[in-house]
N, C-alpha and C positions, 0 to 999 in steps of 0.2 A: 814753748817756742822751739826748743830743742829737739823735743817732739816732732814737731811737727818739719821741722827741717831735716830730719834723718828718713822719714816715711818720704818726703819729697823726692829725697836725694837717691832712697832704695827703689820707688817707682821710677823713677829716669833710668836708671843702672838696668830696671828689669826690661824699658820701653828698647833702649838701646842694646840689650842683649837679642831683643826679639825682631826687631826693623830687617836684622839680614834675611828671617823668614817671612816676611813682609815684603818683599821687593818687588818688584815687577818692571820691564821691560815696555815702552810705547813709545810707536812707529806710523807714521800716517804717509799716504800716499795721495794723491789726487789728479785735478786736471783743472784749469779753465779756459772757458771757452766765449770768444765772441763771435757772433753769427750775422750774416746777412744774405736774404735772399731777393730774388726779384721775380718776376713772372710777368707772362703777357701774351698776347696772342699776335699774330704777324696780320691779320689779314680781317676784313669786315664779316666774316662767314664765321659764326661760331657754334657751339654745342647748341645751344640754342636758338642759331635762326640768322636772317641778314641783322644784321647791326647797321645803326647808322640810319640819318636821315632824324623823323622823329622817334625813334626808338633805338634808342643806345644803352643796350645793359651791360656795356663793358664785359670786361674778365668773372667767369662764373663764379660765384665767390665758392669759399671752402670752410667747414666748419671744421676747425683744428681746437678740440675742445676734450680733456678728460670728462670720462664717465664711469660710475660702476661695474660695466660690462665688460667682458673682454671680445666682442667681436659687434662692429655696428653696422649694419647690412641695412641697405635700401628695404624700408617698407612700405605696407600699404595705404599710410595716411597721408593725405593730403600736406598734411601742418606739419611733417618731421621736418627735422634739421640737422639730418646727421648726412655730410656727404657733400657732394657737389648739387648746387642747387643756384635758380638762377639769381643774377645781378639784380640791384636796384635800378630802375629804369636811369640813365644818363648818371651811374657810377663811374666809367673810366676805364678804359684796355687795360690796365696794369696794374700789379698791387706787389706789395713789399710789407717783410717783417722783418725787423733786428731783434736779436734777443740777446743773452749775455747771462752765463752760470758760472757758479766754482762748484766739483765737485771734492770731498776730502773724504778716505777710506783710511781713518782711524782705527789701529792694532792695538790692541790690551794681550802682554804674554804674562798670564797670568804664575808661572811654570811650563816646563816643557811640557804636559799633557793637557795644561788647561790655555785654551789663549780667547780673546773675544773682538770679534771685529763687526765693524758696520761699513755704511753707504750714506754720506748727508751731504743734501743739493743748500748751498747758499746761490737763490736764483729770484731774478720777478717773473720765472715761469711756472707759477703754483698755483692760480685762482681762474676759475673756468667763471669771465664776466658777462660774456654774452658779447662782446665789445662794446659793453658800458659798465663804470663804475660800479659798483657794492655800495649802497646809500641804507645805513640803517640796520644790515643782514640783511636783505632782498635785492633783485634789481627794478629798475625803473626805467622803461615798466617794465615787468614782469615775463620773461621768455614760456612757452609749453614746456617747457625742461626744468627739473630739479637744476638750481644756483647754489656759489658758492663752495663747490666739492675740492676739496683741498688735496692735492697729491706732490709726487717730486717728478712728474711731467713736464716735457713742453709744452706750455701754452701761452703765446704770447700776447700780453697784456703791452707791450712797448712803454711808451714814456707817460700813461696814466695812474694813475694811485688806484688798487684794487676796492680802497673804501677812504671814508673823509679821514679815518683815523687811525690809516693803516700803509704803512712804509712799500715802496715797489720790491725791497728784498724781503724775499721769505726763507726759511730756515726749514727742510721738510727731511724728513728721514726717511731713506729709499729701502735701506733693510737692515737686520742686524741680526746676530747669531751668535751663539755660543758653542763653541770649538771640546771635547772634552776626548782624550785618545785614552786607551788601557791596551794588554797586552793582545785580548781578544778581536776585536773592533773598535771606531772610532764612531764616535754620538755627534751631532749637531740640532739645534734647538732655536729655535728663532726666526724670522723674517728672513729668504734667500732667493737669489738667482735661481735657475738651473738652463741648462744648456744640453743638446742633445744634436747631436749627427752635424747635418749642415745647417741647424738654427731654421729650417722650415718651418716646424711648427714651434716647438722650445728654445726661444731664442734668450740667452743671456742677457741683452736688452729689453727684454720685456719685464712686465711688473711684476716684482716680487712675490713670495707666499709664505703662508705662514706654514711650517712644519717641523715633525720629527724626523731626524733622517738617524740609518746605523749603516755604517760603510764595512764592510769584512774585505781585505783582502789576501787571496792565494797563490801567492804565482804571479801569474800571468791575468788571472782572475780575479775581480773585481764587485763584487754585488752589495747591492742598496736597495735598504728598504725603506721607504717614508708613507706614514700616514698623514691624510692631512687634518688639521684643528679646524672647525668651525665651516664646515665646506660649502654649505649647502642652503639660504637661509637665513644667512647671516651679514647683516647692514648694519652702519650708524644713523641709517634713515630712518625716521620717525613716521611711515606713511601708513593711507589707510589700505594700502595692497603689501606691506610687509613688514615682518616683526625685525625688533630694533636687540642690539646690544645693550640700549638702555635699561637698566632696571626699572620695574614698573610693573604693570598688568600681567603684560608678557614674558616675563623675567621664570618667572615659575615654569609656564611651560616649555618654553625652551631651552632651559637646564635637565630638563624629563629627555626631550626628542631630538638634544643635539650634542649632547656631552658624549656620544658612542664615536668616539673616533676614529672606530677602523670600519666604517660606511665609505671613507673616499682612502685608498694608499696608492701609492705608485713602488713599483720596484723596477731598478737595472739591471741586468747582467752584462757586463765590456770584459773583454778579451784583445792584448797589447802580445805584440810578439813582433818584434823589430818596427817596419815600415807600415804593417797591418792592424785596424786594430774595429774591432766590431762590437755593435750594440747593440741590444734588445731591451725594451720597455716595454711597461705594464702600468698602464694608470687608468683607473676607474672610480666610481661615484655611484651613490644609491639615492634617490630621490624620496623622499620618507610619503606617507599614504596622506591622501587631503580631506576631509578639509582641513584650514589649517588659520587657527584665530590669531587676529590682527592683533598690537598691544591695545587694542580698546576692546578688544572682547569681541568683535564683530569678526564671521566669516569672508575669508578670501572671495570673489565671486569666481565663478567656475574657471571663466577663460583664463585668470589670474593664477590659477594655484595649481599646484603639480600633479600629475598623473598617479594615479596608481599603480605602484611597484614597478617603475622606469631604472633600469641601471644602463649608465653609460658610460663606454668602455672605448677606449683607444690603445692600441697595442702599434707596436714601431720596429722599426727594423734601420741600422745605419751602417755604413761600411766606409773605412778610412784606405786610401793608401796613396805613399809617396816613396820612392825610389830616389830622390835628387832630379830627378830628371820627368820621369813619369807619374802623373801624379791621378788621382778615381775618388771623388765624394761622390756618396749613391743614398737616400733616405728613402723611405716609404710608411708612410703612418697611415692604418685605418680605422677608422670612426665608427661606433655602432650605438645606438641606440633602440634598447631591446625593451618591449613592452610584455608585461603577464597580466592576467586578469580582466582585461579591461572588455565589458560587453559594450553591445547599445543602451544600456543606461548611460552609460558612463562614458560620453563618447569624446574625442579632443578635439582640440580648438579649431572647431571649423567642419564645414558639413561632408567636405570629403566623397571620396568618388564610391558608392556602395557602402555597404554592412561594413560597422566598426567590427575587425578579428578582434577576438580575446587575445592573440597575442602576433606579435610583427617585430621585424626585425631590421631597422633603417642603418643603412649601411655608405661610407661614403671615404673615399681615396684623396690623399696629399703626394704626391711621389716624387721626386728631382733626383739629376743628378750633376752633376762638374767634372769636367776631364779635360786633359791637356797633358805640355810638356812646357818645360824649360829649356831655352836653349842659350847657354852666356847670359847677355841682360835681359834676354826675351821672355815673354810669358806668353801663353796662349792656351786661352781657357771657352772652354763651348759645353752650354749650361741647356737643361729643358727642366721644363717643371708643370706640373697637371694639378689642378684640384679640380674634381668632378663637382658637375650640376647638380639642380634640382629640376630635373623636368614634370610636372603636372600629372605624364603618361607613366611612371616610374614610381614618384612616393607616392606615404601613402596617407597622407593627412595634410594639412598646410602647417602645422606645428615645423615639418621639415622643411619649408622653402624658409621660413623667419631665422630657426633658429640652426642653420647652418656652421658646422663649426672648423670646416678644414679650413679655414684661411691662413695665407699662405703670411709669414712674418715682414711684418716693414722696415726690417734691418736685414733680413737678407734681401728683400726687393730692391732697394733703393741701390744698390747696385749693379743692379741689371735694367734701372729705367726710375730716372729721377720722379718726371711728371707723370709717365703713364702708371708706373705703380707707386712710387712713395708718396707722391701727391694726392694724384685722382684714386688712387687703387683698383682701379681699371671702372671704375664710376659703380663699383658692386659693395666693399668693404673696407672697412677701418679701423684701426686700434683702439683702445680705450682712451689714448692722447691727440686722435683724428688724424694720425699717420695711415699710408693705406695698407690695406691687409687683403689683399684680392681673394676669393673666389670664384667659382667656375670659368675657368679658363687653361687655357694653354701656354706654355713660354716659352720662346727659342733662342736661345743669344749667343754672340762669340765676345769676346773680350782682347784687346790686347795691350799687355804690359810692357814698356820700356824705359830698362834704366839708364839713364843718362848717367848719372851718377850714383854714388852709394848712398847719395844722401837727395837725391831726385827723382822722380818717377810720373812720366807722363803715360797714361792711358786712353784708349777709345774701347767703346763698349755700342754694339749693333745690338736690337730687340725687337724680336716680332710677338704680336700676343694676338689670341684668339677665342672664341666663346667654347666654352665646352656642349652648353647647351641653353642656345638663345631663344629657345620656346621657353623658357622658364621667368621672365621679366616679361611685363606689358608693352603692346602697342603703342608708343604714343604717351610712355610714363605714365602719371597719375591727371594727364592732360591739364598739367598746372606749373606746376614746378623742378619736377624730378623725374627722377627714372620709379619704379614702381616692379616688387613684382609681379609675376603671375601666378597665381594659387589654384588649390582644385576647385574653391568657391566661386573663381572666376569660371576654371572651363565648365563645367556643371553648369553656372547661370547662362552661358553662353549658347550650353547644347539645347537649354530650357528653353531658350529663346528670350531668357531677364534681362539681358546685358550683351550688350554689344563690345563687348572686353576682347580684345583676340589678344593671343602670343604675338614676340615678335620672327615676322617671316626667320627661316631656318640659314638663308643665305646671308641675311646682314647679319655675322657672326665673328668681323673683324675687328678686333680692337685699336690695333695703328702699328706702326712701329715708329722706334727713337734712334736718334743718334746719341750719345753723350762723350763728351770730349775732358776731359781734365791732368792736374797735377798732383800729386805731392812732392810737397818741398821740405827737409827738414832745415831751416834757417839757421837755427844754432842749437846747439845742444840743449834737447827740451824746449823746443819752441819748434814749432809745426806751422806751415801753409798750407792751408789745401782746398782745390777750386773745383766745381764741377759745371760744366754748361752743357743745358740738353735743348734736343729738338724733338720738338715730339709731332707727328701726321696722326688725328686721328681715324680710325676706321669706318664702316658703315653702322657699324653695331650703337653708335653713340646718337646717332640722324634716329633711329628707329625706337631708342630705349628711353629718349627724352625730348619733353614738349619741344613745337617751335616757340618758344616762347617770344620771338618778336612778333611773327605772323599775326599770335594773339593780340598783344599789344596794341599792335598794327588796327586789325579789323576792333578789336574791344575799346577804343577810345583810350588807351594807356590802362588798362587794366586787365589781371587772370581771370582767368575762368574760376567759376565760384566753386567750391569745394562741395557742396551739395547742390544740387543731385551734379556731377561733373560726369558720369558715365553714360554721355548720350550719344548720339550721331553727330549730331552738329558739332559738338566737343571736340570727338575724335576724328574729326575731318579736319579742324582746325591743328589740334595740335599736333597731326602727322604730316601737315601741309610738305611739301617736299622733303617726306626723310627720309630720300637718299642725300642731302644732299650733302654738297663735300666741305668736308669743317676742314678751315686755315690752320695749319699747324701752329702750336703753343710752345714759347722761348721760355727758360728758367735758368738763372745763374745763383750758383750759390757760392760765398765764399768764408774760410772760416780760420782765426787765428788758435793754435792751442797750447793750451803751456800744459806739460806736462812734470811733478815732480811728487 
């Protein structure tokens, strides 16, 4: 007993000697937030057609829904559901979502050189249901879309239960890192942000990645280098078009053809020196050679699986500056997608205009800028921003009208045009959480700030937006439910004489413009109001890029045009039925409480 009472007491003495090298420091930070919004249209005349009468399709609905992708752009089938697409016959002018999160940004200082921090949503914005329940794992019935995809996105499920046995709050983790400095350099490791220029394309709100980063800095100089893990290839989906993280079949080979992790890096150079301060990025990816077996052993089929020896490369340019008074954000990111090797055996997705080249080089522009002054409580800021088309006469496969990737960010749009970009996304593109992320367009806006007080700020925000190149989307949508684009398969059947498909005319290339009006208000210390109301006119470009879908209705007995064969004459007479015509502008109020501590 004595024994063992002194080993007791020498263990505690040594635990207790040791605990001060054991310590550690934890700090957390967060936000929450309640939201509501509303939407509606002012007038009988809408995206789709007269309203009203026997055919009332209401407010076009919106698919606000995470997915795996990062960019969801209008395609060619019939049955997508990503984007604006029309109402249920005799749905309702208006529609509304409340949602509600806590975000918490927990600190681990592990020592001064080592600390670890994360990002974790407590929110019931985490289950993409289709807008129905989770019965079992599946929905009921069943959507064309993979269900159930779990992220720390918004998507609002409101006051239904995501499954029979499953709570509306979910617990998701947005990102996390390990922090590690030495005299040299400083390391980071884990799930993270990144941010670049004015958030065009790298916006800090957007979703996380997995990587290694080393930060050097010199001076005034600054440079980073991250490779990415797992870039290319890589799901928790179990499908028969791609291999899974799961061990199993596929396990083996994808440890061979995917463990090389410097196929995808990015590197920065920034340069700070008082009021200026400038950036340069480097981020590219290699696409590994196909075919390429599924975890059952079976081959990709062709359209499904990646080219041979494709490397895609974006390189950036950003420019900071503010005087107090004067102030210049300038970005310009360009996209390339270089092919080698590839003959007419081996041709891509889609029949394309002449002989596949062995090699080609798709190229494509994101550009803005911001500039203004201050004057007392004033602000006044005048904003343009471009991301180039895909015109049919220009690329050079339809692989490039699908998979497009300058889309511009839906956190910086959404302040330059609530409905016409954060909403609709100019009816072209969308985030991976169904926020909008436009492409091919043009953007002009002014903005102005005044502070009422130091703790007040009411603003107005003008926007005009336009097609970059509206030959590039279908006549007349998919003459069923959406907008549609236009491929080289389309103009090729077209010159063939197979297909009565046309672009849309060159002159309906307006988007709309908006007004948007709002405040912020900081109420008490750490407590936030902030409201936004917009008006949005849309353009000609919306008459000509989507069905009328009441016309149809109208002459079809309450019903669309059948998805096969839908590329006829009779078709496209109906669903171009008057588009010019003038769509009633669309009303959206948002407003939102936010604690911040």
């Amino acid at each position: 007993m004595r024994k063992t009472f002194i080993l007791a007491t020498a263990a505690l003495c040594c635990l207790a000697a040791t605990l001060p090298g054991l310590a550690f420091e934890f700090s957390t930070k967060g936000d929450l937030e309640w939201r509501y919004i509303y939407w509606a249209r002012t007038g009988n005349t809408d995206i789709f057609g007269q309203m009203g009468g026997p055919v009332d399709l209401g407010i076009n609905h919106l698919s606000t829904f995470p997915t795996s992708a990062t960019t969801n752009r209008i395609n060619n089938t019939a049955g997508s559901v990503i984007g604006v697409v029309a109402g249920e016959n005799r749905y309702g002018s208006d529609m509304n979502v409340v949602d509600y999160r806590m975000t918490l940004n927990p600190k681990i200082k592990v020592n001064p050189a080592i600390d670890i921090e994360a990002s974790m949503n407590f929110t019931s914005l985490g289950v993409y249901s289709f807008g129905m329940p989770l019965v079992g794992g599946v929905l009921n019935p069943p959507p064309p879309v993979p269900a159930g995809y779990v992220n720390s996105l918004y998507v609002p499920i409101q006051d239904r239960p995501a499954n029979v046995n499953v709570p509306n709050t979910f617990v998701t983790l947005q990102w996390l890192k390990l922090g590690i400095k030495s005299p040299w350099m400083d390391f980071s490791l884990g799930y993270k942000t990144s941010g670049f220029g004015m958030g065009l394309w790298k916006n800090p709100c957007n979703r996380s990645s997995t990587s290694f980063g080393m930060t050097a800095k010199y001076g005034p100089l600054k440079i980073n280098f991250s490779p990415y893990f797992a870039r290319e290839q890589s799901t928790w989906n179990v499908s028969s078009l791609t291999r899974s993280r799961n061990e199993g079949a596929g396990s083996p080979q994808r440890h061979d053809d995917r463990r090389d992790y410097f196929l995808a890096a990015m590197g920065e150079i920034s340069y700070s020196n008082g009021p200026l301060v400038i950036q340069l990025l480097s981020d590219s990816y290699r696409q590994k050679d196909a075919p390429i077996p599924t975890p059952r052993g079976a081959a990709i089929p062709s359209a499904n699986r990646p080219d041979e020896n494709i490397m895609r490369y974006r390189i950036a340019l950003a420019v900071k500056y503010f005087n107090g008074r004067f102030f210049f954000n300038g970005e310009a990111d360009w996209f390339n997608r270089w092919r080698s090797g590839r003959g007419t055996a081996n041709p891509s997705s889609g029949t394309g205009l002449g002989p596949v080249r062995p090699d080609r080089d798709d190229r494509a522009w994101l550009y803005g800028f911001e500039t203004g002054t201050v004057v007392g409580p004033n602000r006044v800021t005048l904003s343009y921003v471009r991301a180039t088309g895909n015109d049919p006469t220009t690329r050079h496969d339809n692989e490039d009208a699908a998979s497009a990737e300058q889309g511009a960010s839906a956190c910086f749009m959404k302040q330059w045009g609530y409905l016409m970009y954060y909403m609709y996304g100019t009816g072209d593109g969308w985030d991976a959480a169904g926020w909008g992320q436009p492409t091919n367009f043009h953007h002009a806006g002014i903005r102005f700030d005044h502070a009422i007080a130091s703790n007040l700020n009411i603003f107005g925000v003008y926007s005009y937006a336009w097609r970059d190149q509206p030959n590039a989307y279908t006549f007349g949508g998919n003459y069923g439910i959406q907008a549609r684009l236009y491929s080289n398969d389309d103009l090729l059947a077209f010159q063939n004489g197979t297909s009565i498909r046309r672009p849309i005319p060159d002159h309906n290339r307006h988007i709309g413009w908006e007004v948007d009006l709002g405040l912020n208000w900081k109420l008490l210390e750490n407590l936030s109001w902030n409201t936004t109301v917009a008006y949005w006119k849309p353009g000609n470009w919306w008459g000509a890029a989507f069905p009328n879908t009441a016309a149809i209705y109208t002459l079809n007995g309450g019903t669309a045009i059948a998805a096969s064969p839908a590329a006829t004459a009779a078709n496209e007479a109906l669903a171009t039925t008057n588009f010019n015509r003038g769509i009633d502008p669309l009303i959206a109020f948002e407003t939102n409480l936010l604690v911040s501590f």
